[in-house]
Residue frames as qw, qx, qy, qz and C-alpha x, y, z in Angstrom:
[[0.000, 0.888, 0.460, 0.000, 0.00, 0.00, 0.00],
 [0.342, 0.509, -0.021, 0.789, 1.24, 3.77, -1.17],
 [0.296, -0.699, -0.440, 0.479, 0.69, 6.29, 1.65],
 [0.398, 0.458, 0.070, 0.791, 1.04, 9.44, 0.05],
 [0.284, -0.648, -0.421, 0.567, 0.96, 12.76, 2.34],
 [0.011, 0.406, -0.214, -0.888, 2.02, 15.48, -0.14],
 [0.441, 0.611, 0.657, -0.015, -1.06, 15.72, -1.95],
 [0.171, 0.853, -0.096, -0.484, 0.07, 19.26, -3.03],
 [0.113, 0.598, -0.733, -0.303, 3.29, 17.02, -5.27],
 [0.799, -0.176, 0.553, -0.161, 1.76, 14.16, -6.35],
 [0.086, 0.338, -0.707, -0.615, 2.96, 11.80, -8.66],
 [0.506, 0.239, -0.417, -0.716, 1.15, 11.19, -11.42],
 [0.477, 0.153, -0.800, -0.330, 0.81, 7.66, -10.60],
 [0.011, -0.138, -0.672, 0.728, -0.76, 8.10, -7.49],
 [0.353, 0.111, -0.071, -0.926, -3.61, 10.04, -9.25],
 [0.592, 0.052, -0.541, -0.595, -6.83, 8.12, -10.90],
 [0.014, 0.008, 0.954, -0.300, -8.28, 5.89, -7.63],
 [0.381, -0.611, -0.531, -0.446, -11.63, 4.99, -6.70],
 [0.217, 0.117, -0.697, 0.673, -11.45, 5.93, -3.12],
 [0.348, -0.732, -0.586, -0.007, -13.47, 5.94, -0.03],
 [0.253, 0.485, -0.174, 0.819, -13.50, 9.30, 1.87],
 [0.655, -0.711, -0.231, -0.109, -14.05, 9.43, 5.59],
 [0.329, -0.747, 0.500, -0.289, -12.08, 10.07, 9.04],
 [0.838, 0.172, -0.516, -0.051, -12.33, 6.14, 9.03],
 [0.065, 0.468, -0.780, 0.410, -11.18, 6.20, 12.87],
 [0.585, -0.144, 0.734, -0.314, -11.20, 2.47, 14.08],
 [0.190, 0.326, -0.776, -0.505, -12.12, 1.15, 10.90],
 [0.463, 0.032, 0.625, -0.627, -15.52, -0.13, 11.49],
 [0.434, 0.257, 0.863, 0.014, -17.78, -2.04, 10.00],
 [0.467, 0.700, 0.540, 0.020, -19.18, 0.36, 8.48],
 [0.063, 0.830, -0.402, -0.381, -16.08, 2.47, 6.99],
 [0.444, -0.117, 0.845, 0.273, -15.83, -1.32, 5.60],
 [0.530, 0.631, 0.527, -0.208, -19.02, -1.14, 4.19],
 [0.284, 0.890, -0.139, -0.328, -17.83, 2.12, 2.30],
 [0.167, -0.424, 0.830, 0.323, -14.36, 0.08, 1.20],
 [0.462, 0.220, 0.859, -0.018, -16.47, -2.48, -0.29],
 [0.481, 0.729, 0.425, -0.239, -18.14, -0.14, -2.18],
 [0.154, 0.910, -0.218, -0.317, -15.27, 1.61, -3.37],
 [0.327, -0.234, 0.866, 0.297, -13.48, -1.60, -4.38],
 [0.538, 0.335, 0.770, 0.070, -16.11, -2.34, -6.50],
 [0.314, 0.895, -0.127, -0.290, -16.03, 1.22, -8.36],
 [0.371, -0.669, 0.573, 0.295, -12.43, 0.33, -8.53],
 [0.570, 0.052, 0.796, 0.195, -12.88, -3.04, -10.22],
 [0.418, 0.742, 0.515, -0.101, -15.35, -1.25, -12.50],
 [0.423, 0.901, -0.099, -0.007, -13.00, 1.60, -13.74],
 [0.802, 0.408, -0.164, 0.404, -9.87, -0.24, -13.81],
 [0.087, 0.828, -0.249, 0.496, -8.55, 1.62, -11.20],
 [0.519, -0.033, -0.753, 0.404, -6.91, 1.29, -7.42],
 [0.558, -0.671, -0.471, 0.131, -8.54, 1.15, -4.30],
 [0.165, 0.423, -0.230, 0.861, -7.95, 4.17, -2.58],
 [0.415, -0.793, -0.383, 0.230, -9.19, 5.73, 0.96],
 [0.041, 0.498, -0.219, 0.838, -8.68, 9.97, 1.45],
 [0.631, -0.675, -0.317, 0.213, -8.98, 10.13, 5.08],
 [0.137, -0.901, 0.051, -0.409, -7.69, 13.60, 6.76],
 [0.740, -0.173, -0.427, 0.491, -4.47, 13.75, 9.25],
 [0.097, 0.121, 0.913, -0.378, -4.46, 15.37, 11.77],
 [0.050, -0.689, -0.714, 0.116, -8.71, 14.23, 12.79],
 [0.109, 0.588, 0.232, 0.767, -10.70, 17.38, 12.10],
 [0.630, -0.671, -0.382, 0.083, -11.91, 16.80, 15.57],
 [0.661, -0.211, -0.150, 0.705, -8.37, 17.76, 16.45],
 [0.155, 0.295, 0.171, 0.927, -8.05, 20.90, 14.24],
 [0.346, -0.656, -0.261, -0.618, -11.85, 22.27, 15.25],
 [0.509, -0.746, -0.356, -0.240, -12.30, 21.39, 18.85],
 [0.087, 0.612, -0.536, 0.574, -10.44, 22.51, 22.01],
 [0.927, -0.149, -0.189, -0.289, -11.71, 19.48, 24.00],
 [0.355, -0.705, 0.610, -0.071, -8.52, 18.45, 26.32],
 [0.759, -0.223, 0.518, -0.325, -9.85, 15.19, 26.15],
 [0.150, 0.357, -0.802, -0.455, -8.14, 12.49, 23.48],
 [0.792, 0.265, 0.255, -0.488, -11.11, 10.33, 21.29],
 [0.783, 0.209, -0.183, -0.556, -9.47, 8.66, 18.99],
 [0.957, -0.151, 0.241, -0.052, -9.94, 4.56, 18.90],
 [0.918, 0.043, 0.129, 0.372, -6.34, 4.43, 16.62],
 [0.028, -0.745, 0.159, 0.647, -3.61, 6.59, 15.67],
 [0.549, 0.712, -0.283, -0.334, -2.51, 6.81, 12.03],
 [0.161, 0.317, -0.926, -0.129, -0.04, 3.67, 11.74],
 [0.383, 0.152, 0.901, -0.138, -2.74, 1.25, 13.19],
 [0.466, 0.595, 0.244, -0.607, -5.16, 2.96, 10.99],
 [0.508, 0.674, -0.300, -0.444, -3.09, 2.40, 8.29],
 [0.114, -0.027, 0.993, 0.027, -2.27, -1.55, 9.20],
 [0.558, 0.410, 0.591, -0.413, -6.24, -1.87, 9.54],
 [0.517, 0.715, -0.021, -0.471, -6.46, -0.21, 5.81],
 [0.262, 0.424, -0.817, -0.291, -3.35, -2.29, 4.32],
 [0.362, 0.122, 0.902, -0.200, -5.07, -5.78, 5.69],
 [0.437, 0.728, 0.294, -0.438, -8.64, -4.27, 3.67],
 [0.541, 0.103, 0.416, 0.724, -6.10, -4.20, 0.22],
 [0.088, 0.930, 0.031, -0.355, -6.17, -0.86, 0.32],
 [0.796, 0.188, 0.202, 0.539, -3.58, 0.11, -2.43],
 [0.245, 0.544, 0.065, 0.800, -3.52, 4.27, -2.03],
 [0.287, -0.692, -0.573, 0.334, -3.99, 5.61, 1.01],
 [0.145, 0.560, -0.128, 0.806, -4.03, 9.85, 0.62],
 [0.524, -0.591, -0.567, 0.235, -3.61, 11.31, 3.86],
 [0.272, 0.719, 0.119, 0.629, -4.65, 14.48, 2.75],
 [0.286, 0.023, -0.310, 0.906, -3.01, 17.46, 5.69],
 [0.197, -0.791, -0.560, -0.148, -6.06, 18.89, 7.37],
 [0.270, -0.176, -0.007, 0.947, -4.93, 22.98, 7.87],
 [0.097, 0.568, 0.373, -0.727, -6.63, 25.93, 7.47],
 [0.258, 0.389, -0.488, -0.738, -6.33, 26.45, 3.99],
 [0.262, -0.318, -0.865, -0.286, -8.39, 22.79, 3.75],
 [0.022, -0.573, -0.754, 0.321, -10.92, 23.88, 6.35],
 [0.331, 0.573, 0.244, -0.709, -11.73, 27.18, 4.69],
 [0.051, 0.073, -0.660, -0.746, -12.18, 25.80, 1.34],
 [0.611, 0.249, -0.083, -0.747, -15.63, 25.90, -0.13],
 [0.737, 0.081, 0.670, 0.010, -17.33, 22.62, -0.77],
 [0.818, 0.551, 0.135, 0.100, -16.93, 23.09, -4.78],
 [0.259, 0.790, -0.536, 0.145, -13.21, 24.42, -4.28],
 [0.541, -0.331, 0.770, -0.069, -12.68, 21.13, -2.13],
 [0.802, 0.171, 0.516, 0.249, -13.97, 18.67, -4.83],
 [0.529, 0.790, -0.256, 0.175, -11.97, 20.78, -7.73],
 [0.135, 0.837, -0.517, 0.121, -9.01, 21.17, -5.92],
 [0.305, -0.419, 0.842, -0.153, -8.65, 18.11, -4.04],
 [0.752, 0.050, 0.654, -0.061, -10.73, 15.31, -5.24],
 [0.773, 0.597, 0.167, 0.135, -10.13, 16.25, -9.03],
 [0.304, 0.896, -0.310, 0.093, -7.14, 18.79, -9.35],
 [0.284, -0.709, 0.630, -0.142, -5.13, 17.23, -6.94],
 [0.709, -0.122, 0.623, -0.306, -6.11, 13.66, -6.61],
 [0.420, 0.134, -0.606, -0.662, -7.62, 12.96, -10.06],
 [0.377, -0.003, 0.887, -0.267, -10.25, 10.49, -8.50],
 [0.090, -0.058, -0.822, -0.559, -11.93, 8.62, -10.78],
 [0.545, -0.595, -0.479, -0.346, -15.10, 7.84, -7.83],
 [0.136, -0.327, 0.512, -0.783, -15.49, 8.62, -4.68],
 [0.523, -0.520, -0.631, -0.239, -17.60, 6.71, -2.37],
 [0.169, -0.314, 0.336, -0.872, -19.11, 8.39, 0.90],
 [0.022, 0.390, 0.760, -0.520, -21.27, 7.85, 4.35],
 [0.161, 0.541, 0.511, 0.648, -24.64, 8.98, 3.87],
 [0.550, -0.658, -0.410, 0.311, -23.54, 11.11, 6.52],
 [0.546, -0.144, 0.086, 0.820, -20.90, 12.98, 4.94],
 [0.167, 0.986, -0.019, -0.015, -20.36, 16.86, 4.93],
 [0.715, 0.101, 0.121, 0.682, -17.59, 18.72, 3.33],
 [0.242, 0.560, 0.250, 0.752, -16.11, 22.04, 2.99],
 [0.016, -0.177, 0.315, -0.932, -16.21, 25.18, 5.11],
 [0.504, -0.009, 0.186, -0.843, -18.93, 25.01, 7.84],
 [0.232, 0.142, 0.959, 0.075, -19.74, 21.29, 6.61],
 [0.416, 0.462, -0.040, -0.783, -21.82, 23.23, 4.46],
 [0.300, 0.404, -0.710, -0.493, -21.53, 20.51, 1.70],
 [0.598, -0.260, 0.641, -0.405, -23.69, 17.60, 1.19],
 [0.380, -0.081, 0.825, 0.411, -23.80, 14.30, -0.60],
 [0.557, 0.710, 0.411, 0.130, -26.35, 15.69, -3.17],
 [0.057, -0.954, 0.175, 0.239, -23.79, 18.41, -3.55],
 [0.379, -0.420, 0.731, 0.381, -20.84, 15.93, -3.92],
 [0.530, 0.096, 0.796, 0.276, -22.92, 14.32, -6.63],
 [0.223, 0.940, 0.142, -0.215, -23.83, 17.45, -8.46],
 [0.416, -0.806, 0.399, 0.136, -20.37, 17.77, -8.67],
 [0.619, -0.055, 0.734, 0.275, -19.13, 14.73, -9.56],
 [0.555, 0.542, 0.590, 0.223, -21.15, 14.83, -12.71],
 [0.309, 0.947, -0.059, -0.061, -19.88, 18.60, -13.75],
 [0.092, -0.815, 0.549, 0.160, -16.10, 17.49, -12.70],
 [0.757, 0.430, -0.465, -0.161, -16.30, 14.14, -14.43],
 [0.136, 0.266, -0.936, 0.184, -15.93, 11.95, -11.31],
 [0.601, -0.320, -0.635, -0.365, -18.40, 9.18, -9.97],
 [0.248, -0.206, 0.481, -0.815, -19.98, 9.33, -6.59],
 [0.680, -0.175, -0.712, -0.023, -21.55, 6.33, -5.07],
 [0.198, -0.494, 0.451, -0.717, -23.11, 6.74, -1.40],
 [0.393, 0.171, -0.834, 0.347, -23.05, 4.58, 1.23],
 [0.274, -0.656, -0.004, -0.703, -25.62, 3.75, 3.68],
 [0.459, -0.532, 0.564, -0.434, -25.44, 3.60, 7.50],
 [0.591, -0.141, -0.793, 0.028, -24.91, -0.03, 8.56],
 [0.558, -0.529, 0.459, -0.445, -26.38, -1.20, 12.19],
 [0.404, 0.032, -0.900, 0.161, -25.64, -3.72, 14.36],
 [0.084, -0.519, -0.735, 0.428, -28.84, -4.84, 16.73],
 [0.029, 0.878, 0.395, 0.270, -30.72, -1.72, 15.28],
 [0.583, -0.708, -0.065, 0.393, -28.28, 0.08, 16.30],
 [0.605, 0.753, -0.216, 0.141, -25.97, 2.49, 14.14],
 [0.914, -0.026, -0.061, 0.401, -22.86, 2.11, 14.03],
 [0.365, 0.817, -0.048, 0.444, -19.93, 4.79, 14.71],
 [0.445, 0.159, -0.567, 0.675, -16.69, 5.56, 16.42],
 [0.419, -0.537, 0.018, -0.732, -19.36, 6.86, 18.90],
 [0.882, -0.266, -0.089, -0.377, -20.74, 4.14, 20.13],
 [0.754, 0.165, -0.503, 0.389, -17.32, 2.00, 19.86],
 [0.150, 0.549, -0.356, 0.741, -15.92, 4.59, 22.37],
 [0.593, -0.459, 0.204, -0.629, -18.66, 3.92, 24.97],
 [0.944, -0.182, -0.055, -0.270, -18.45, 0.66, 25.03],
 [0.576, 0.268, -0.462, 0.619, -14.66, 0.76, 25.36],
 [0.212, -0.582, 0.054, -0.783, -15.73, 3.12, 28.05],
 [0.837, -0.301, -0.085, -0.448, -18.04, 0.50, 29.46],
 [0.544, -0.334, 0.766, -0.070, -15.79, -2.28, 29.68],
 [0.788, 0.389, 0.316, -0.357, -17.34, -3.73, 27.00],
 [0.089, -0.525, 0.668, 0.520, -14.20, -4.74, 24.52],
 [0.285, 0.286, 0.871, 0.281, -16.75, -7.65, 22.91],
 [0.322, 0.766, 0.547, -0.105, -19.47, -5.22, 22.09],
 [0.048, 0.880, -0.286, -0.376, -16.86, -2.69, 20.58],
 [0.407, -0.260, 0.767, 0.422, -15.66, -5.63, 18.31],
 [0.376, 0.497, 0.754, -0.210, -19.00, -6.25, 17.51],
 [0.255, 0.892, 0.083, -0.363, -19.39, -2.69, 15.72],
 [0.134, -0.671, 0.595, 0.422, -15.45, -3.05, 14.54],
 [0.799, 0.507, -0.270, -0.180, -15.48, -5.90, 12.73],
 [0.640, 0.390, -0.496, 0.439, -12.25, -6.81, 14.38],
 [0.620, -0.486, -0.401, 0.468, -10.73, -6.69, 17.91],
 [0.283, 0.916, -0.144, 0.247, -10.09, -3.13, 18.84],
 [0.787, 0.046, -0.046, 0.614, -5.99, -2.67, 19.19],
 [0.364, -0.885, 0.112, 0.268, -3.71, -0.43, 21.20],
 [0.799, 0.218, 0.060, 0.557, -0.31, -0.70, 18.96],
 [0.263, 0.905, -0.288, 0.167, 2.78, 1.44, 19.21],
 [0.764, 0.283, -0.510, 0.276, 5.98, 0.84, 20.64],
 [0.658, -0.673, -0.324, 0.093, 6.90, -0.53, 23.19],
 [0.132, 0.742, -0.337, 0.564, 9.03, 1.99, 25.72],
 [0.499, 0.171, -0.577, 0.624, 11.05, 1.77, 29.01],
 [0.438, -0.721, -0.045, -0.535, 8.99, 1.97, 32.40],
 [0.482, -0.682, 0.446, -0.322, 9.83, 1.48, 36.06],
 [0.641, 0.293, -0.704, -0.086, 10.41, -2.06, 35.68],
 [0.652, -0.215, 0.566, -0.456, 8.38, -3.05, 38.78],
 [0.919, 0.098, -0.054, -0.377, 6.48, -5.43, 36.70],
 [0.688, 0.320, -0.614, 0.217, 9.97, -7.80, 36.50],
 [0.087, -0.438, 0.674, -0.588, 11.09, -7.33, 40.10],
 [0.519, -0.033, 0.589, -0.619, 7.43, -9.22, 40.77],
 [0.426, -0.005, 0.873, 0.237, 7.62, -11.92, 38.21],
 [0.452, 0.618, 0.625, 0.152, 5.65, -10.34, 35.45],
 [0.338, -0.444, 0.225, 0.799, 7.57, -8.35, 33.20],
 [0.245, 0.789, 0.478, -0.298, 5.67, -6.38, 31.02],
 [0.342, 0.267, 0.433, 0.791, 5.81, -4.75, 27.63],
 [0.007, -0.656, -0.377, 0.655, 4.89, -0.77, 28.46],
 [0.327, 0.300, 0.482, 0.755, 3.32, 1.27, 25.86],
 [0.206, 0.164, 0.158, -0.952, 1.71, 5.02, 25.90],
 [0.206, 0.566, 0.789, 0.123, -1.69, 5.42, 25.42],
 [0.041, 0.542, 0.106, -0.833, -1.57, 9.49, 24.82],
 [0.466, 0.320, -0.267, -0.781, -4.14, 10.88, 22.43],
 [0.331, -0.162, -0.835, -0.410, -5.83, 7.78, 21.98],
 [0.543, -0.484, 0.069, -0.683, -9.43, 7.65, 23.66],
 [0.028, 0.328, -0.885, 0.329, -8.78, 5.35, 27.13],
 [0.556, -0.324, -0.765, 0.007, -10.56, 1.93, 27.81],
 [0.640, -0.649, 0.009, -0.411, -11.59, 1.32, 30.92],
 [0.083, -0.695, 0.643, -0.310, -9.05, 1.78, 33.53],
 [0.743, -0.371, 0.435, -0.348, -8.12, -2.08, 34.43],
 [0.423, -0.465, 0.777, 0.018, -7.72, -5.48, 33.71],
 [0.718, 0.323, -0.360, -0.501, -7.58, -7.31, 30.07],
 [0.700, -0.074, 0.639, 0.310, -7.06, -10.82, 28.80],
 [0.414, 0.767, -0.234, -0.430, -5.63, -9.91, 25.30],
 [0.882, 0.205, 0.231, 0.357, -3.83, -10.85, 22.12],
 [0.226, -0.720, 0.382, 0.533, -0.14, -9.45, 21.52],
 [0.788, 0.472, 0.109, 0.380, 0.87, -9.21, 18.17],
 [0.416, -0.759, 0.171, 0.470, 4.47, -8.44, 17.93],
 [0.483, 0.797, 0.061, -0.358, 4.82, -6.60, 14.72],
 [0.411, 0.794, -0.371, 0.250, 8.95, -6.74, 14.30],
 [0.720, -0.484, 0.413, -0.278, 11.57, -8.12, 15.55],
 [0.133, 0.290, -0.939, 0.132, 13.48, -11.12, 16.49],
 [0.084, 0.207, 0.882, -0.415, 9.74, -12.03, 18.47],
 [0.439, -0.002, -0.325, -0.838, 7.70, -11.12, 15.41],
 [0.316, -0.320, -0.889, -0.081, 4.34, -13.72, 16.15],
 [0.573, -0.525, -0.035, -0.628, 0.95, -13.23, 18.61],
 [0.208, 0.101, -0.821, 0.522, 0.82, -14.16, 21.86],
 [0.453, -0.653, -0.543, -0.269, -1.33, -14.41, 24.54],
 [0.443, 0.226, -0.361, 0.789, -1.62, -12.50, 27.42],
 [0.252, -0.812, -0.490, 0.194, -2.94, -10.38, 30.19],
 [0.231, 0.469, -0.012, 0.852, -2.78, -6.14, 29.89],
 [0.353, -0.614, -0.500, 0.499, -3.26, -3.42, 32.97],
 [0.166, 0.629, 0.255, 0.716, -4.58, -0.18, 31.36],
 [0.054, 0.918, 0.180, 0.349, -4.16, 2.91, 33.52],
 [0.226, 0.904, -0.227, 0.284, -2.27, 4.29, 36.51],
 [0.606, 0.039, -0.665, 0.434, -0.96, 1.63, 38.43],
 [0.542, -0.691, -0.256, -0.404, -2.80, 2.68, 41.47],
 [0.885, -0.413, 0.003, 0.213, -0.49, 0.53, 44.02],
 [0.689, 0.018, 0.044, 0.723, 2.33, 2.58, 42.55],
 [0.146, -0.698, -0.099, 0.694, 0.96, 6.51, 42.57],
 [0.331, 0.151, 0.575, 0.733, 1.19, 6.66, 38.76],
 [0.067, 0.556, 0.426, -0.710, -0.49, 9.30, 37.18],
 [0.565, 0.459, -0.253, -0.638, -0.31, 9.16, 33.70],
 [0.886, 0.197, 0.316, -0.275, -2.43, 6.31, 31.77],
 [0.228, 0.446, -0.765, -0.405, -0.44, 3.48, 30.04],
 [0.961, 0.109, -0.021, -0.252, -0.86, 0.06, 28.83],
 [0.228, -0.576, 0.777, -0.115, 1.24, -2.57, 30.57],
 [0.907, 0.136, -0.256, -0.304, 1.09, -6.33, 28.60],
 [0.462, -0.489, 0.740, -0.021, 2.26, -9.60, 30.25],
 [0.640, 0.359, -0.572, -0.367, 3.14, -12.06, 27.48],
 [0.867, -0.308, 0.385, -0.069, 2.43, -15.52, 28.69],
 [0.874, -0.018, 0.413, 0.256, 5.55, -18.06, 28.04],
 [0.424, 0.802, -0.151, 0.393, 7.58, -15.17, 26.62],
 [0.484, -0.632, 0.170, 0.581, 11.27, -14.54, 27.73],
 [0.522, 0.456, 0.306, 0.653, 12.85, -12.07, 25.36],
 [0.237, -0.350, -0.149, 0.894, 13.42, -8.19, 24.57],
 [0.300, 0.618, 0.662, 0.299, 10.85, -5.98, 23.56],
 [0.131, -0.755, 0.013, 0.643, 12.08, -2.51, 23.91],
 [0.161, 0.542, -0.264, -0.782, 11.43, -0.63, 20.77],
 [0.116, -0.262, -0.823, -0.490, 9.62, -3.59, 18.41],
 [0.253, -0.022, -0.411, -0.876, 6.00, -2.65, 17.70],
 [0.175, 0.256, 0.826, -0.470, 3.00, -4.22, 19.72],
 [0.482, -0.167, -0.284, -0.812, -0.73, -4.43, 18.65],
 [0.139, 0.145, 0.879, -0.432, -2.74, -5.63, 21.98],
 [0.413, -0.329, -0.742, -0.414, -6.26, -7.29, 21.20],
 [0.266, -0.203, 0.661, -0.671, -8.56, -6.55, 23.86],
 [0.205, 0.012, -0.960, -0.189, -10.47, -9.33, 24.63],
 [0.577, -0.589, -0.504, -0.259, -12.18, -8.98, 27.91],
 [0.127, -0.697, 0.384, -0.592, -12.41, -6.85, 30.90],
 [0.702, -0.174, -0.690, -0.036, -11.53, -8.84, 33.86],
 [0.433, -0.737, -0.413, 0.313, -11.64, -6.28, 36.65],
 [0.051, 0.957, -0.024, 0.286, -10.90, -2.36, 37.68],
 [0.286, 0.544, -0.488, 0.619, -7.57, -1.08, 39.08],
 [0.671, -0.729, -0.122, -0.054, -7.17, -1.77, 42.85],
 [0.014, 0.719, -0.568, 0.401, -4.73, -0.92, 45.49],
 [0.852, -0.311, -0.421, 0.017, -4.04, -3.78, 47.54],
 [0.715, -0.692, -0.062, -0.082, -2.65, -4.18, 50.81],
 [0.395, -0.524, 0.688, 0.311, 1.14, -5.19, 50.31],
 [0.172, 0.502, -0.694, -0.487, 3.20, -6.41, 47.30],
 [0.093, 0.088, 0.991, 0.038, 1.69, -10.49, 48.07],
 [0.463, 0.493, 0.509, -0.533, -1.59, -9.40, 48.00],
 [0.210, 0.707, -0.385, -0.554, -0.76, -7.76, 44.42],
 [0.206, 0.429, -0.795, -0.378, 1.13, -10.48, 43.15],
 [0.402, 0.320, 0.803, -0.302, -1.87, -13.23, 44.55],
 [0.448, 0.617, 0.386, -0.519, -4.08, -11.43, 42.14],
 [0.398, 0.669, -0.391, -0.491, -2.25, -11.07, 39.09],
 [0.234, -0.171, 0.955, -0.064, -1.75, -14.87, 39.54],
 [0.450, 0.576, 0.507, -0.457, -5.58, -14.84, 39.41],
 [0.426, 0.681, -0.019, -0.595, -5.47, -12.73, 36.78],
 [0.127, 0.496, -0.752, -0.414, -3.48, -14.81, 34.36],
 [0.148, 0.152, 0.975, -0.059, -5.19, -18.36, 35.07],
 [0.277, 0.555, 0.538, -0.571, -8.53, -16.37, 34.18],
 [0.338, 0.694, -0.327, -0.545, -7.11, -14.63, 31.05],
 [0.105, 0.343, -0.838, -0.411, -5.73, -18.06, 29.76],
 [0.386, 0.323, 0.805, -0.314, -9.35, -19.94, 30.26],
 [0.423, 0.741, 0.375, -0.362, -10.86, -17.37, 28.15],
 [0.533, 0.633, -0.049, -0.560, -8.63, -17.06, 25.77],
 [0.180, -0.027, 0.919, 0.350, -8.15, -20.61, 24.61],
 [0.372, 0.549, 0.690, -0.290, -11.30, -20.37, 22.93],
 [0.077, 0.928, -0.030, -0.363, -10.15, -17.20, 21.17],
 [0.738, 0.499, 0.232, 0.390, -8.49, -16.92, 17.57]]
C-alpha cells in the first residue's frame, strides 16, 4: 500500500483511484461497508482502491476538548487499511487552507485537481467544505460537472443500532471490549511501541511490555485478557496475554499506560511494535494491601485470562 501525504506534489501515478473518503477512525464495520463499495467502483474503472482520510482528525483541528477520542492513531489505521487491500492511502493534511475551502473548491481542488479520482464513495452522513456546508447531493452534483463518480453509502447497524466511532468509544468506556468488536469488525488494538517503564512489573515476576496510550481515547481503567501481536523483531508472532490499562494505582502513577504480560515469553521488547487485542475486561484497578496481596491477584489474573482465551483466535 502507497501512503502518500504530499497531496500538493503528487505523482502522477498516485492520481486516478476509486477511493473511499471518511475520518475512518477504528475502521468499522461500516467504513468497511464504504471500502467495499469503493473496491467495487475500482474493479469497475480499472482503477486502485484508494481511501482519502484527513491527518491530523478534524476533531483535532476544530475542537479545544482536552480530552483524546481517537480509537487508533494513524499507523494502526493504516495496518487496519493495508489488511482491507487498500492500495492508495491519501492522507490528505487537514490545515486551514483545507478547512476554509468551499465545498466546490474542495472537490476541484482536491478530489479532481489534486487527486484525479476517478469515484469517490461516501457515508450517507458525509459533509464537506467550510462550515460542513456541503452535502452528498452536492458531492454528486459535482461529480457529474467534474467528471468523477460518486456512489453513497448507507449507515450499517448492528442490533438496530448504528454504528460509529461513537458508540465504539462507549463501550470501550463500558468495559465492553466484545461489544466494541461487535461494531469493529475486528478486535479493537492499542499498537505502538513498546518503551522503558519502572520495571516493577519484573522485580514481581511479570515483566511487562509498556506502551503510551496518549491521544488515543482510554478503555476502561483495568484489567484485560488480550492478544499481543508483535509486529517486528526477532519475536515477530501473537501471543497471549494479560494487559493493565491505567495508573498503576499501588504505585501513585499518574499518567495512563498500557502494561502487557506475554504468557511463556522470555525475550526483549524494547522498541519492536506491539498491537494488543482486547479481549475482555476482567476487573478495575485496585490498590491492595502489600506487594503479596498484588502479586496473589495477578496470579488470578493470568489463570482467568488463559481460560478465556483458549477459545479465542
Amino acid at each position: 500500500m502507497r501512503i502518500i501525504r504530499d497531496t500538493l506534489f503528487i505523482d502522477p501515478s498516485d492520481r486516478g483511484a476509486a477511493a473511499a473518503i471518511g475520518n475512518f477512525d477504528g475502521v468499522h464495520v461500516g467504513h468497511q461497508s464504504v471500502i467495499d463499495l469503493a473496491r467495487a467502483a475500482a474493479k469497475t474503472a480499472n482503477a486502485p482502491l484508494g481511501v482519502m482520510t484527513f491527518e491530523p482528525h478534524p476533531r483535532t483541528y476544530f475542537s479545544r476538548d482536552p480530552n483524546p477520542f481517537r480509537l487508533m492513531n494513524a499507523e494502526a489505521r493504516a495496518h487496519r487499511l493495508e489488511k482491507l487491500g487498500v492500495e492508495k492511502l491519501y492522507e490528505v493534511p487537514f490545515n486551514e487552507a483545507l478547512a476554509n475551502l468551499t465545498p466546490r473548491e474542495f472537490a476541484q481542488s482536491v478530489i479532481t485537481d489534486r487527486l484525479g479520482l476517478k469515484h469517490v464513495v461516501v457515508g450517507a452522513d458525509f459533509c464537506f467544505g467550510k462550515g460542513r456546508a456541503g452535502t452528498v447531493a452536492d458531492l454528486q452534483a459535482f461529480g457529474e460537472e467534474m467528471g468523477f463518480g460518486v456512489t453513497v453509502a448507507p449507515i450499517l447497524t448492528v442490533d438496530a443500532a448504528n454504528v460509529s466511532s461513537t458508540a465504539i468509544r462507549q463501550a470501550l468506556t463500558d468495559g465492553k471490549p466484545r461489544d466494541a468488536a461487535a461494531m469493529l469488525g475486528h478486535w479493537h488494538r492499542i499498537e505502538g511501541e513498546v518503551i522503558r517503564g519502572d520495571q516493577r512489573g519484573r522485580d514481581l515476576g511479570f515483566p511487562t511490555a509498556n506502551m503510551s496510550i496518549t491521544g488515543l481515547h482510554p478503555p476502561k481503567f483495568g484489567v484485560y485478557a488480550v492478544k499481543v501481536d508483535v509486529l517486528d523483531g526477532p519475536h515477530a508472532g501473537t501471543y497471549d496475554g494479560a494487559a493493565s490499562i491505567g495508573v498503576r494505582p499501588m504505585f501513585n502513577g499518574e499518567v495512563p499506560n498500557c502494561e502487557s504480560f506475554l504468557f511463556d515469553f522470555k525475550g526483549d521488547l524494547y522498541g519492536a511494535t506491539l498491537s494488543v487485542a482486547l479481549i475482555e475486561y476482567l476487573r478495575p484497578e485496585l490498590k491492595f494491601d502489600g506487594l503479596d496481596a498484588l502479586i496473589a491477584q495477578m496470579d488470578a489474573d493470568c489463570d482467568t485470562a488463559r481460560k478465556i482465551l483458549q477459545d479465542v483466535e
